[in-house]
C-alpha angles and dihedrals in degrees: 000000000000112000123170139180128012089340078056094058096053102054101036079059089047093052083043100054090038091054093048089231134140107242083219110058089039119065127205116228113196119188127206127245128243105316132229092242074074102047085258114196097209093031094127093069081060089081081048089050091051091058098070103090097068082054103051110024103212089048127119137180128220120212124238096196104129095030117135110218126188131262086278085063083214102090131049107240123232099280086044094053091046083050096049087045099049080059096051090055096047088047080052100051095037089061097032132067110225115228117171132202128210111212117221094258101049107216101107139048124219120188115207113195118208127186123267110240119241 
């Protein structure tokens, strides 16, 4: 579903106060669709997507370029969805400070994220 703008902001309140979470403490990451490096089909929504953030405020939007796509030029292929991936997690880490916890039993690792300080 891509919604920007004003239609954007309410929905993106509505998905907030169902969820019973704090917009601010929560960031939106938004990721681009096929891009037109690719011969995207849809890459034009790409220049509506990166409006969001003057819409929501903890929004960001993660770039497709580089991302390889299959024959239907639509959907990323395997190595374009580990690559986009690969952006979300960096965008994650970049806002979000990693703290790990080690269960009792230690065999098996749990990373809580908790938000930077700005």
């Amino acid at each position: 579903m891509i919604v920007c703008g004003p239609k954007s902001q309410g929905s993106y309140s509505n998905l907030i106060k169902d969820l019973h979470l704090k917009a601010r403490k929560v960031p939106l990451l938004a990721g681009e669709v096929v891009n037109q490096d690719q011969g995207g089909v849809c890459a034009s929504m790409n220049k509506i997507i990166a409006t969001l953030p003057m819409t929501i405020h903890n929004s960001y939007v993660i770039s497709s370029a580089g991302c390889t796509d299959s024959r239907d030029n639509l959907h990323f292929n395997a190595e374009g969805y580990r690559k986009f991936g690969k952006r979300y997690a960096a965008k994650c880490f970049q806002l979000w400070v990693i703290k790990s916890m080690l269960l009792s039993n230690q065999t098996r690792y749990y990373i809580r994220l908790v938000r930077k300080k700005d």
